[in-house]
N, C-alpha and C positions, 0 to 999 in steps of 0.2 A: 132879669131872672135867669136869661142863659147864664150869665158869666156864673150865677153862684151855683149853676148847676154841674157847669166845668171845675168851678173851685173845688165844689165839694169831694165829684167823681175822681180829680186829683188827691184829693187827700185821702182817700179813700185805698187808691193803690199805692202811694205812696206809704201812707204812715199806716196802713189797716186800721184808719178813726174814723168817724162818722158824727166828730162833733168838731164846734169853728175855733176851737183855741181860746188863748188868752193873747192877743193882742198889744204888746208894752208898746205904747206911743214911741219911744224911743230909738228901739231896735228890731221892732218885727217889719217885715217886709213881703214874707212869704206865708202860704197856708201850712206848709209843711213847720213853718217856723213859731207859728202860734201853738200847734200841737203839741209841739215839743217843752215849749213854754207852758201849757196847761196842764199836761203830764208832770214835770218837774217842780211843778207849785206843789200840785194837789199833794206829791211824793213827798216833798220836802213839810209840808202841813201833818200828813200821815206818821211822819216819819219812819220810813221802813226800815225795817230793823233783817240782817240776816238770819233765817231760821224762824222768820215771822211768817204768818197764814194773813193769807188778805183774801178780803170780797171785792171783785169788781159787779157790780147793782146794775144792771143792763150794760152789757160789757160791747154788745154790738158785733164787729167780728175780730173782738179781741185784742186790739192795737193797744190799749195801756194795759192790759194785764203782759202782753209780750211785752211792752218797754219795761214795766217794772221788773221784771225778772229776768231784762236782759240786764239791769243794773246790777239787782242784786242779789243772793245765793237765797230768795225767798218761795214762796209757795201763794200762787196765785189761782184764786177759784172765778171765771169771770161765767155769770149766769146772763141769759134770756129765756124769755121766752117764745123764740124764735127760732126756729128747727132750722133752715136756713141760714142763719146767724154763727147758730152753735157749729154748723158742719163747717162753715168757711173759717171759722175762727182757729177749731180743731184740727185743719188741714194747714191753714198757713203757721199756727204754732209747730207742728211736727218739722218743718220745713226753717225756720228761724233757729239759731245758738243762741241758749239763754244759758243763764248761770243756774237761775231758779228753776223752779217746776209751775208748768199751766197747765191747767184742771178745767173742763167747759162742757158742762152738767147743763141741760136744758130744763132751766127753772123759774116759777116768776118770784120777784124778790119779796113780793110781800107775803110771800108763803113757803120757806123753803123746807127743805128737809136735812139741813144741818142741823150738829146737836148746841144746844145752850151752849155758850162760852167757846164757841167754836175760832174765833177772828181774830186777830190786833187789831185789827182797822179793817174798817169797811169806807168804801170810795162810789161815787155815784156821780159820773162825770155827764150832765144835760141828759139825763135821764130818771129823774125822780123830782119831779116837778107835779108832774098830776094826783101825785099817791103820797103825798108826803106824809100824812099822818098813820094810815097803813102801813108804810115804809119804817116809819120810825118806832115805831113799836116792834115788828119784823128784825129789825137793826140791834136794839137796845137787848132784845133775847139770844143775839146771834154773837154779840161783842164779849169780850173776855172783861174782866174790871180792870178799870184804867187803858182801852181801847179808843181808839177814836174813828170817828165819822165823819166824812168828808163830804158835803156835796156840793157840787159846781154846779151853776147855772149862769145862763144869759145875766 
């Protein structure tokens, strides 16, 4: 239980994530490297489009709403509901070069105060596992038509 607690704490300051990746048998080796690997699925899944509006659904302190917007010229909303969460997320986003914009609104996801047809994609990376049918109704009002939902889990 140490080591995954070292693992984690590393990934933590490393990548600003607070979940364990995706793991390719193949080629992963590092935690920083699974992260990387889980952000560029979920992204590549999403599809993110330049001048696209994205949800990150418990964003944590923000590490894949900064990588996606350090990719692309997009607009990232990453919510908690964690006051703590939101201020580390909103201090190390001011502090990163993104191409896009990050937005981190302290919110829970299954009850936000965006409008209807607000998103292209909404993304939920190990964090919408307990709430999933709250969550998706929450998701399904908040998506634009022809939007998509991503959620990652264990």
């Amino acid at each position: 239980m140490i080591v995954k607690g070292i693992i984690a704490c590393y990934g933590i300051s490393m990548n600003n994530a607070m979940h364990y990746g995706y793991w390719k048998k193949e080629d992963t080796k590092l935690l920083q490297d699974a992260l990387k690997n889980m952000n560029d699925y979920v992204f590549s899944v999403l599809n993110l489009n330049s001048g696209g509006r994205y949800l990150d659904a418990g964003c944590g302190i923000g590490g894949s709403s900064m990588y996606a917007a350090s990719k692309i010229d997009c607009e990232v909303y990453g919510i908690s509901i964690s006051e703590k969460q939101i201020s580390t997320a909103t201090q190390k986003s001011a502090q990163k070069m993104k191409m896009g914009i990050t937005q981190f609104p302290v919110q829970e996801y299954c009850n936000t105060n965006f409008q209807d047809g607000f998103f292209d994609g909404i993304f939920g990376i190990e964090s919408i596992c307990d709430v999933k049918s709250d969550f998706l109704l929450e998701a399904s009002r908040l998506l634009k038509t022809g939007g998509r939902l991503i959620m990652a889990d264990f």
